[in-house]
VEXSETOR-456963 format. One record per atom (N, C-alpha, C): z negated, y, x negated; atom name; residue in three letters. Coordinates in steps of 0.02 Angstrom, whole numbers, plus 50000, padded with zeros to 5 digits. Each point is the difference from the previous one (the first is absolute). Layout:
residues N
+-------+-------+-------+----+-----+
!    up ! north !  east !  a !   r !
+-------+-------+-------+----+-----+
!     Z !     Y !     X ! CA ! ALA !
...
+-------+-------+-------+----+-----+
end
This chain:
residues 117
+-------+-------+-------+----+-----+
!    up ! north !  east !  a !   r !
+-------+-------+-------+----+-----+
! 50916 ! 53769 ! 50675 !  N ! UNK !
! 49967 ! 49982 ! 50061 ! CA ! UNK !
! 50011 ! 49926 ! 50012 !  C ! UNK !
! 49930 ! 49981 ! 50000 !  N ! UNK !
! 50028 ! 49921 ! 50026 ! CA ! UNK !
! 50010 ! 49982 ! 50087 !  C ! UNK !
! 50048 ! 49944 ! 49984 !  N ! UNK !
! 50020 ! 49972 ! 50075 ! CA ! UNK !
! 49976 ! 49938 ! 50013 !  C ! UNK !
! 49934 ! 49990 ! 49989 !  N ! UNK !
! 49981 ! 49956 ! 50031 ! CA ! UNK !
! 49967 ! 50000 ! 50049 !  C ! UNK !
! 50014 ! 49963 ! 50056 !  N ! UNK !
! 49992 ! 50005 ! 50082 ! CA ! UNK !
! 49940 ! 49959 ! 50001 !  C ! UNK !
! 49940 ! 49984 ! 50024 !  N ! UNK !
! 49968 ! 49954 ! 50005 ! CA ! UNK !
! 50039 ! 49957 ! 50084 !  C ! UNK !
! 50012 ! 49944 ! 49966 !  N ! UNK !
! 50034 ! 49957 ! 50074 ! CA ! UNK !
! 49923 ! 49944 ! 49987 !  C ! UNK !
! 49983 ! 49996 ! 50028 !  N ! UNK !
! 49951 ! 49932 ! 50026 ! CA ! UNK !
! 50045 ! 49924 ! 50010 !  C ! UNK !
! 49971 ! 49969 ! 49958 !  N ! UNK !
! 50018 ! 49914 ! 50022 ! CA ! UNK !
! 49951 ! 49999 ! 50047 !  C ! UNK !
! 50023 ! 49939 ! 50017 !  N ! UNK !
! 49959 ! 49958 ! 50078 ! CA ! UNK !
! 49941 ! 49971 ! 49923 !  C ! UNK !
! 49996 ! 49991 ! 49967 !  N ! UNK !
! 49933 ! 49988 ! 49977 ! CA ! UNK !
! 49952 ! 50040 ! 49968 !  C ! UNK !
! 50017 ! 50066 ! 49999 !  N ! UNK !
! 49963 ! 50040 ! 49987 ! CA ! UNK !
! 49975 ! 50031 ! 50066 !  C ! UNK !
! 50026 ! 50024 ! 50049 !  N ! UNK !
! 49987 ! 49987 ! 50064 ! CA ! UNK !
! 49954 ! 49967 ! 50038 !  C ! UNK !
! 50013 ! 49918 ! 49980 !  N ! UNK !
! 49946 ! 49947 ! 50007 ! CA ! UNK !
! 49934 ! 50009 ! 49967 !  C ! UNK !
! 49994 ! 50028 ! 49930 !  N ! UNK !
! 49957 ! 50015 ! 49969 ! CA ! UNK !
! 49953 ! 50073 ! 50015 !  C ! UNK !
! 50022 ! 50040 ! 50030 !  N ! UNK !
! 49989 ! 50054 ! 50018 ! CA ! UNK !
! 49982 ! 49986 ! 50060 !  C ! UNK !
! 50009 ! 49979 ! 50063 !  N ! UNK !
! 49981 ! 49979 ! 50040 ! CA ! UNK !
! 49931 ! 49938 ! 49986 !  C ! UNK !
! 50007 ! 49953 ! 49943 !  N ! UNK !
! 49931 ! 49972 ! 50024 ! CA ! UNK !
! 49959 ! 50037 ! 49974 !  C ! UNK !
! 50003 ! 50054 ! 49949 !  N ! UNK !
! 49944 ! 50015 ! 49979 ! CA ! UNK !
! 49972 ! 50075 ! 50051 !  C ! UNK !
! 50046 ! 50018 ! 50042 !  N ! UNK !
! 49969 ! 50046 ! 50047 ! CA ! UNK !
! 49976 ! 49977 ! 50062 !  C ! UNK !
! 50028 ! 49930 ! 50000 !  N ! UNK !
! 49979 ! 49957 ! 50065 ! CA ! UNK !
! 49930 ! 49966 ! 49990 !  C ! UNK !
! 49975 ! 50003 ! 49912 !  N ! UNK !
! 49925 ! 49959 ! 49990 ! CA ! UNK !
! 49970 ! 50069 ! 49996 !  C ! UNK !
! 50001 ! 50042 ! 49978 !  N ! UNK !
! 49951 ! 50063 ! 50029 ! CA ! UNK !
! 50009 ! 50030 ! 50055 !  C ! UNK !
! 50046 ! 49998 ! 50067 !  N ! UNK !
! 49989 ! 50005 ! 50051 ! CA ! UNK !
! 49948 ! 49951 ! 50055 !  C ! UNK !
! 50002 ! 49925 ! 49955 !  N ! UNK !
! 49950 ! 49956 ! 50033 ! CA ! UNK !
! 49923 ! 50013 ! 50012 !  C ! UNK !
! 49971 ! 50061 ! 49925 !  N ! UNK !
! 49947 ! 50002 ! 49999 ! CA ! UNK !
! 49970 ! 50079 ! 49999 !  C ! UNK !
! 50046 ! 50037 ! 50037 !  N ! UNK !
! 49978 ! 50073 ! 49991 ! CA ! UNK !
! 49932 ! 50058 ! 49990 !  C ! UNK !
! 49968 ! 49935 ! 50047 !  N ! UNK !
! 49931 ! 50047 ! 50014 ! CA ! UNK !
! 49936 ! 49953 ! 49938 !  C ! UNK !
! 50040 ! 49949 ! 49955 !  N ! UNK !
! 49957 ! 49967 ! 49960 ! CA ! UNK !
! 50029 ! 50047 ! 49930 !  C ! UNK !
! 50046 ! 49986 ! 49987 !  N ! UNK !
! 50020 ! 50020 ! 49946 ! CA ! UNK !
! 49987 ! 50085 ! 49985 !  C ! UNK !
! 50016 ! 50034 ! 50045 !  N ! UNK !
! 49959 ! 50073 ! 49993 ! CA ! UNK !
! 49927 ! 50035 ! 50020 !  C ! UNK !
! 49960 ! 50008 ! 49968 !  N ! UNK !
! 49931 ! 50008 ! 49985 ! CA ! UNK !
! 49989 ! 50058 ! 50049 !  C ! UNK !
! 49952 ! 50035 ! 50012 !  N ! UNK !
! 49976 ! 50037 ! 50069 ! CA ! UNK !
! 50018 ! 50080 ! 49957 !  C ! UNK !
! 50039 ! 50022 ! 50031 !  N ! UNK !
! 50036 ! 50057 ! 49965 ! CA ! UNK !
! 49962 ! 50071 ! 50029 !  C ! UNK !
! 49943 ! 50013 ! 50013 !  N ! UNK !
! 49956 ! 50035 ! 50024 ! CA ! UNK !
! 49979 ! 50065 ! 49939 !  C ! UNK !
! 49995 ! 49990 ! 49944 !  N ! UNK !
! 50010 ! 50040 ! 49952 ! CA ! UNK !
! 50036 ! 50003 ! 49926 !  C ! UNK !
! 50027 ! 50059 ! 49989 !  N ! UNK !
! 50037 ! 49997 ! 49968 ! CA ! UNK !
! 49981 ! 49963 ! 49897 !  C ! UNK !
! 49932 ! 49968 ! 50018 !  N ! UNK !
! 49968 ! 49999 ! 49939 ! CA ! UNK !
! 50054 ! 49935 ! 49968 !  C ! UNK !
! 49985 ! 49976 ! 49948 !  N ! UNK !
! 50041 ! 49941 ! 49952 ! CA ! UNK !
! 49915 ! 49959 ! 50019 !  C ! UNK !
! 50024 ! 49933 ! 50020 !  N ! UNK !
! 49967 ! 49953 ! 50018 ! CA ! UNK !
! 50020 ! 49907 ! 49997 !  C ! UNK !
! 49946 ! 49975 ! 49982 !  N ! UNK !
! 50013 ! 49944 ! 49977 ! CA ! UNK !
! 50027 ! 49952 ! 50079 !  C ! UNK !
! 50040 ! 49967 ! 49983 !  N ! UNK !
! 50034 ! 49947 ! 50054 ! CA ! UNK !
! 50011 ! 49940 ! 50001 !  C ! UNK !
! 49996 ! 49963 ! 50025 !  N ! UNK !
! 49981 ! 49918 ! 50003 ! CA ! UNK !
! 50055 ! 49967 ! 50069 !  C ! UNK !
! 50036 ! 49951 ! 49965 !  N ! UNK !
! 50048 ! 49978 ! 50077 ! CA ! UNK !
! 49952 ! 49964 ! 50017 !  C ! UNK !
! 50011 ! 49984 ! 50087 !  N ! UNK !
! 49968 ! 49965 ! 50005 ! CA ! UNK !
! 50034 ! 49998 ! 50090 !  C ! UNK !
! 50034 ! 49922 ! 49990 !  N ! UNK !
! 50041 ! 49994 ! 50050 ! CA ! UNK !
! 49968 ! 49974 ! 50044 !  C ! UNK !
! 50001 ! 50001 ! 50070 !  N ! UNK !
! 49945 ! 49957 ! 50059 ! CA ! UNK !
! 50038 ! 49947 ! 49996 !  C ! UNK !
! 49972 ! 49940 ! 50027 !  N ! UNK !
! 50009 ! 49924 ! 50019 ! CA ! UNK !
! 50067 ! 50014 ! 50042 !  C ! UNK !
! 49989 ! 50031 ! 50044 !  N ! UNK !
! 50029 ! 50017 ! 50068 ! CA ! UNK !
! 50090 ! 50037 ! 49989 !  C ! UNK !
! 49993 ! 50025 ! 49943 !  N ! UNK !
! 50090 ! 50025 ! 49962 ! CA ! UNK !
! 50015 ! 49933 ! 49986 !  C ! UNK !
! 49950 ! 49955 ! 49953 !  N ! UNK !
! 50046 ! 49962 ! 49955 ! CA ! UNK !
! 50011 ! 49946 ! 50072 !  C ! UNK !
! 49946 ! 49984 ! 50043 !  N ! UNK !
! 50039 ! 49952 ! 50054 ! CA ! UNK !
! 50078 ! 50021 ! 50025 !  C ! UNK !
! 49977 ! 50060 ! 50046 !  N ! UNK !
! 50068 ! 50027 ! 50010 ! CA ! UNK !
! 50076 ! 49981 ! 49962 !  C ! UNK !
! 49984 ! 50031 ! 49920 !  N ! UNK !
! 50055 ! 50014 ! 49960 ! CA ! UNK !
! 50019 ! 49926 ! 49994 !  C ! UNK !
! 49964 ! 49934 ! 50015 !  N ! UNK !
! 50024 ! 49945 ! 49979 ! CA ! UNK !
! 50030 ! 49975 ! 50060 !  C ! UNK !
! 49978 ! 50030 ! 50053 !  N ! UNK !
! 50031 ! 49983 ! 50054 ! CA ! UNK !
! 50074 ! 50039 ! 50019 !  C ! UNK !
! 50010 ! 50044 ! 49986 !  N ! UNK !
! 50073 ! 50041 ! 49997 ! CA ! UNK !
! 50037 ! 49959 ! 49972 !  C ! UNK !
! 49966 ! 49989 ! 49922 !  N ! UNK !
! 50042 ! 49976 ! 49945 ! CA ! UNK !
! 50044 ! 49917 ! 50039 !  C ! UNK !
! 49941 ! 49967 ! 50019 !  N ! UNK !
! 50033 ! 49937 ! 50047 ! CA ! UNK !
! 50036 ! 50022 ! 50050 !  C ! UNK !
! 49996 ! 50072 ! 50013 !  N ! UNK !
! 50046 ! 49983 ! 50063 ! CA ! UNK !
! 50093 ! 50049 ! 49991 !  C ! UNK !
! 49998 ! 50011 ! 49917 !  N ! UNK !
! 50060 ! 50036 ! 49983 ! CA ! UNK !
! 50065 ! 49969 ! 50032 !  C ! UNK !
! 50046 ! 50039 ! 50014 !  N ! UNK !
! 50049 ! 50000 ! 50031 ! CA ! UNK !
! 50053 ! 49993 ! 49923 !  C ! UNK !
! 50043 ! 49947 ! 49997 !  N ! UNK !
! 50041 ! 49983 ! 49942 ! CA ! UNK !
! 50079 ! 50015 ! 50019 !  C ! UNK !
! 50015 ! 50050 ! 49974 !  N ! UNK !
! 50079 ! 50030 ! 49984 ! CA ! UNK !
! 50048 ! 49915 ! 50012 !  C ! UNK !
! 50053 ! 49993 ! 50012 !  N ! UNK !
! 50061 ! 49942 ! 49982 ! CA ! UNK !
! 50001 ! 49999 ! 49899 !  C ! UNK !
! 50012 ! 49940 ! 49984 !  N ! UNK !
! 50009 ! 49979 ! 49948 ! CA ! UNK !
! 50059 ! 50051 ! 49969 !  C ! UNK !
! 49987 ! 50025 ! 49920 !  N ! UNK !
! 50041 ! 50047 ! 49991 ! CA ! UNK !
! 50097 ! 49971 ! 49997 !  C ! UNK !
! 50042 ! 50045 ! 49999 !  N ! UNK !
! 50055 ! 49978 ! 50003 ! CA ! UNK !
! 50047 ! 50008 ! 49921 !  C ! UNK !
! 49968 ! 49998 ! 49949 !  N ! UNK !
! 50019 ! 49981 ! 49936 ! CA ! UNK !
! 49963 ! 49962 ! 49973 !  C ! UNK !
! 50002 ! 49986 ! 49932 !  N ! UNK !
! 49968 ! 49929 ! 49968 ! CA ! UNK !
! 49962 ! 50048 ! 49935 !  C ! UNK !
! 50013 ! 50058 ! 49992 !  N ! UNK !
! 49946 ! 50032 ! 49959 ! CA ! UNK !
! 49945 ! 50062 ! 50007 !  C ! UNK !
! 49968 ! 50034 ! 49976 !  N ! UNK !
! 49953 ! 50047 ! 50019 ! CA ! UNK !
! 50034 ! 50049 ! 50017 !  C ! UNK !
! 50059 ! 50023 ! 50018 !  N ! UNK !
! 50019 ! 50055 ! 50007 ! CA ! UNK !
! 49986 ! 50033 ! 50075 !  C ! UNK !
! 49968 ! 49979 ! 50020 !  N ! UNK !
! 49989 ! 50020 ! 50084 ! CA ! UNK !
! 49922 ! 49996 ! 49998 !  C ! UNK !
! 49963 ! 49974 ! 49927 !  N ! UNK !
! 49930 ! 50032 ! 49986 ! CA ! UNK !
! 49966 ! 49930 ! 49989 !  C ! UNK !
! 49944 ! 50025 ! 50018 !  N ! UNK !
! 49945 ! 49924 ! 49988 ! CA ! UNK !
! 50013 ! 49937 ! 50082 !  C ! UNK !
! 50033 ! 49955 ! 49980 !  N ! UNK !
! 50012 ! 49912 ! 50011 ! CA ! UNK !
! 49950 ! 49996 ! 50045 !  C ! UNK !
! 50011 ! 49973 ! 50066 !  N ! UNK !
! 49968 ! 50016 ! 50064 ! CA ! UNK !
! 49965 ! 49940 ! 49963 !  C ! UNK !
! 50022 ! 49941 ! 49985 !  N ! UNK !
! 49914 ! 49952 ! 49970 ! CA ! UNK !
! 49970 ! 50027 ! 49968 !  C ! UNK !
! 50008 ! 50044 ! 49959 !  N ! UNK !
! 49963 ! 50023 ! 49953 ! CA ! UNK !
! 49925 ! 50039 ! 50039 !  C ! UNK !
! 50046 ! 50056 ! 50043 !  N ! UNK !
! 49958 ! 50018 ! 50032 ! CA ! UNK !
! 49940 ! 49968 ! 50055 !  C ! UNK !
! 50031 ! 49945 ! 50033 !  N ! UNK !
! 49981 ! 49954 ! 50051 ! CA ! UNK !
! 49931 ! 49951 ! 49941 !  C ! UNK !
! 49995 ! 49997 ! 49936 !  N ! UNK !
! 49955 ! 49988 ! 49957 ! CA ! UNK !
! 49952 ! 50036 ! 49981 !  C ! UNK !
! 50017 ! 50060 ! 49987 !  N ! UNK !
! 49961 ! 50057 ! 50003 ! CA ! UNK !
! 49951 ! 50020 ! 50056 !  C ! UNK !
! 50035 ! 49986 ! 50048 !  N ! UNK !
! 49958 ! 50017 ! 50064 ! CA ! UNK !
! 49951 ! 49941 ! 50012 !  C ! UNK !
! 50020 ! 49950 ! 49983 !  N ! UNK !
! 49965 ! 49940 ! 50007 ! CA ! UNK !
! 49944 ! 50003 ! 49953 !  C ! UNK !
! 50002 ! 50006 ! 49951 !  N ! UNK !
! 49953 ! 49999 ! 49930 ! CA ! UNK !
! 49964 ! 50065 ! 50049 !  C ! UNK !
! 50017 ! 50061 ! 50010 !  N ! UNK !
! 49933 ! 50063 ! 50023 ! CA ! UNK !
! 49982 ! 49971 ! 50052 !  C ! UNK !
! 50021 ! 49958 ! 50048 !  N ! UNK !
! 49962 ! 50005 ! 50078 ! CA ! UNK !
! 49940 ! 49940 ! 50001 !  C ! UNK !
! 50024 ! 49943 ! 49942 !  N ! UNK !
! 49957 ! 49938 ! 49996 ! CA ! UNK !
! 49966 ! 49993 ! 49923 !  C ! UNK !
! 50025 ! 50005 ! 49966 !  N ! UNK !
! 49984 ! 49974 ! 49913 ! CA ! UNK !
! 49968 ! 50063 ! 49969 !  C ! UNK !
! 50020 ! 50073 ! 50018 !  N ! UNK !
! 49966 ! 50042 ! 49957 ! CA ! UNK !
! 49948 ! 50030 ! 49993 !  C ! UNK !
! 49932 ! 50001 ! 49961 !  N ! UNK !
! 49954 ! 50040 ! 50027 ! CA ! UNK !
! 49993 ! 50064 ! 49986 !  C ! UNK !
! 49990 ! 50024 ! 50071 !  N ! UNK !
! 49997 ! 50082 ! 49988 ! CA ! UNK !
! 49935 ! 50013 ! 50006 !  C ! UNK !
! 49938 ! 49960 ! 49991 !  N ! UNK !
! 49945 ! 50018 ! 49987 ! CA ! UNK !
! 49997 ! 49999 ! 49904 !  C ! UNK !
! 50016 ! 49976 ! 49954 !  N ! UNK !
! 50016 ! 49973 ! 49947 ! CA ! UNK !
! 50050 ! 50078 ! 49959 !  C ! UNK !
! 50066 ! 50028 ! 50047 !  N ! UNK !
! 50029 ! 50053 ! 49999 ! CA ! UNK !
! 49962 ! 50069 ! 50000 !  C ! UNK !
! 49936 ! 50008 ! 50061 !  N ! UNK !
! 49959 ! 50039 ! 50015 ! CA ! UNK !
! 49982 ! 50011 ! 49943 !  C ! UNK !
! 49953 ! 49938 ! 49981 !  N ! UNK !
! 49950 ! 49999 ! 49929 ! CA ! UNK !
! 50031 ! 50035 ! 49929 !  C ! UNK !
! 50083 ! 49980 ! 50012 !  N ! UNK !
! 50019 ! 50019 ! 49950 ! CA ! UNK !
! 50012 ! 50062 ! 49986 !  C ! UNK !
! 50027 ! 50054 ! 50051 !  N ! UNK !
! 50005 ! 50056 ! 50021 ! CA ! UNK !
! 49950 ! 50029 ! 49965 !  C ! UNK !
! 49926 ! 49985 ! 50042 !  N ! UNK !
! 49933 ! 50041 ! 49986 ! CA ! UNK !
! 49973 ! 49997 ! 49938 !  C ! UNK !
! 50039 ! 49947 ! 49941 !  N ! UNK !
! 49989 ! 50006 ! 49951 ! CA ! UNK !
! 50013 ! 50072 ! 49974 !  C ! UNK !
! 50040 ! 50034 ! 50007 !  N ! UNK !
! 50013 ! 50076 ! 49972 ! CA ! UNK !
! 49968 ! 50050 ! 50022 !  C ! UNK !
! 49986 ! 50050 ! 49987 !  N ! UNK !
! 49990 ! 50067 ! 50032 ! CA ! UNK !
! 50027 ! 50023 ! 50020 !  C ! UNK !
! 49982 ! 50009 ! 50067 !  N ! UNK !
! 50048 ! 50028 ! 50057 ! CA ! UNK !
! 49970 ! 50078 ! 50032 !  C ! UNK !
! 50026 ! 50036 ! 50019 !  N ! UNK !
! 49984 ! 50039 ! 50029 ! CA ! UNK !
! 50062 ! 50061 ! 50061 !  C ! UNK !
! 49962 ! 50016 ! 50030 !  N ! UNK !
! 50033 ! 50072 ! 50034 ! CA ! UNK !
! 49959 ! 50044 ! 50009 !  C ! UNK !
! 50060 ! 50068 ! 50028 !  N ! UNK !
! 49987 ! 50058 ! 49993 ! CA ! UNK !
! 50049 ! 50044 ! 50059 !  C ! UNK !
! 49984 ! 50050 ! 49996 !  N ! UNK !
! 50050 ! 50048 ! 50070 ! CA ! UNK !
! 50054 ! 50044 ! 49912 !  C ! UNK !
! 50045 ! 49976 ! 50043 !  N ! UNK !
! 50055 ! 50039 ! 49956 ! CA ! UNK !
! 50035 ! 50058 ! 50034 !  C ! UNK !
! 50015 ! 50055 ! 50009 !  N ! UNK !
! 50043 ! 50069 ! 50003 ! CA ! UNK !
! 49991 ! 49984 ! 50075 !  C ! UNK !
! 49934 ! 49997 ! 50048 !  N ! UNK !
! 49984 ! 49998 ! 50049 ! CA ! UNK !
! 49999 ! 49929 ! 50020 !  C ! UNK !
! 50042 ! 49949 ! 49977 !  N ! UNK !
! 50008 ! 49945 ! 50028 ! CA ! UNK !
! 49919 ! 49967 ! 49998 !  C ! UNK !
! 49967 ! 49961 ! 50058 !  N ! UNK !
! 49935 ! 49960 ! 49967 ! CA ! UNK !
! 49943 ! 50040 ! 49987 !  C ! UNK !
! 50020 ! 50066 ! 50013 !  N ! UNK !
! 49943 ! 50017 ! 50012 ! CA ! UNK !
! 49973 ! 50035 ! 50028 !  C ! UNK !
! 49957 ! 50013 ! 50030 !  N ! UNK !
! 49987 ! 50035 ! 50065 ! CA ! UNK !
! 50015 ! 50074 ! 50027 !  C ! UNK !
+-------+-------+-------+----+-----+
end
């Protein structure tokens, strides 16, 4: 039997959090009209009006105190992050991201009741 515990670092955490915090931004874009249970083709397609918003949150993030060791062990380097945020709220295009997305075939469907009517 193995004993491994899953313990979470603060950067997996961090990571887990932004990526449930960028599909919480766009809920009603990113999931397609779940009305029947058929397999159907899907297309993102974010309004103007998220990505204003989301750039406006992003400027207005609230920044933790500078960490209190000198290596990653307390996760991803508040500049690091404070760059990151900077690069998505001003430099990145998420019209360019969209495009890239819709390059694939996408689709949904109602799974074991979920999605579908």
């Amino acid at each position: 039997m193995s004993s491994n515990v899953f313990s979470p670092t603060r950067r997996s955490l961090l990571a887990a959090s932004a990526a449930v915090g960028a599909l919480a931004i766009f809920p009603k874009v990113i999931y397609a009209d779940t009305q029947t249970a058929k397999i159907r083709p899907f297309k993102a397609s974010i309004p103007d009006a998220a990505l204003v918003d989301l750039r406006r949150r992003l400027a207005n993030t609230r920044w933790p105190g500078k960490e209190t060791v000198a290596d990653e062990s307390q996760g991803v380097r508040l500049a690091r992050m404070q760059q990151l945020v900077q690069y998505w709220g001003s430099d990145y295009d998420w019209r360019k991201g969209e495009a890239k997305l819709n390059e694939f075939p996408m689709f949904v469907t109602g799974i074991d009741g979920l999605g579908a009517s």
